[in-house]
C-alpha positions in Angstrom: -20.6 -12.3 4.9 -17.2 -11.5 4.6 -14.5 -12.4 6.5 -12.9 -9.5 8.3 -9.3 -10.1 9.8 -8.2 -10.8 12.8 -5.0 -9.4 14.7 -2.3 -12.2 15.6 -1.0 -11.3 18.7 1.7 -13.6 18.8 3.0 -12.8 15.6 2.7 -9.2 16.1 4.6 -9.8 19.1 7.4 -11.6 17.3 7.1 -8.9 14.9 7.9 -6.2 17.5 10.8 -7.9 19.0 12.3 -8.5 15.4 11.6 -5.1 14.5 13.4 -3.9 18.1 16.8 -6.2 17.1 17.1 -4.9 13.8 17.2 -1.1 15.2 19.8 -2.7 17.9 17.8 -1.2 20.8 17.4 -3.0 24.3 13.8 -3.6 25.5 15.4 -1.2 28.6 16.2 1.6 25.3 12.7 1.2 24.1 11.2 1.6 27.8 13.2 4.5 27.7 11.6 6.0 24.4 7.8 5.5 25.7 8.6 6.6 29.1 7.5 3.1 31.5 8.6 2.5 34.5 9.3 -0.8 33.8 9.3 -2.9 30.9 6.9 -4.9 31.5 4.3 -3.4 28.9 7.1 -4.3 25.9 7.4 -7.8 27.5 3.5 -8.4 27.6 3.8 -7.3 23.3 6.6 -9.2 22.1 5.4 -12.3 24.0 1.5 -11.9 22.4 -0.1 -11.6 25.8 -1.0 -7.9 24.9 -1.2 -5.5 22.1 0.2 -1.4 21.8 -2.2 1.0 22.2 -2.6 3.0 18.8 -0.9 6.1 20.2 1.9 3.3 21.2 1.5 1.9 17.6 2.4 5.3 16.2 5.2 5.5 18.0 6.9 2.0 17.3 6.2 2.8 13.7 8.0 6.1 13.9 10.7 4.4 15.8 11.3 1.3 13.7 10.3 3.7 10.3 8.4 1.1 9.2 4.4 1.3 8.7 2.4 0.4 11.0 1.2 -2.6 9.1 4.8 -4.0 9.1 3.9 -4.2 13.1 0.7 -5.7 13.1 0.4 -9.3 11.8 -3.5 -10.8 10.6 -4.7 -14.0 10.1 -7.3 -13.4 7.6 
């Protein structure tokens, strides 16, 4: 069977707050763009404990202008 690959969170996470420091926005500036009452949610991605939602995923893509796959980090 073939091996299908696997999201890694942490990496995606490291990937998001990389991604987030290049643009030079503040996790407070990205909170802003999504609309959360708190943070908390970016927090939860970039440390690995949590992914985006697709919808959210859109959104970071469109915000960093990179492709979604230049978010999401596999371990194949």
């Amino acid at each position: 069977m073939e091996k299908l690959p696997v999201i890694n969170m942490a990496r995606t996470g490291r990937n998001i707050a990389a991604l987030r420091l290049q643009q030079g926005m503040s996790v407070r500036a990205l909170q802003q763009v999504f609309g959360f009452a708190t943070p908390q949610a970016i927090y939860k991605w970039q440390n690995g404990v949590s992914l985006p939602t697709v919808d959210n995923l859109v959104i970071l893509s469109a915000v960093f202008h990179v492709p979604i796959d230049h978010i999401l980090a596999t371990d194949e």
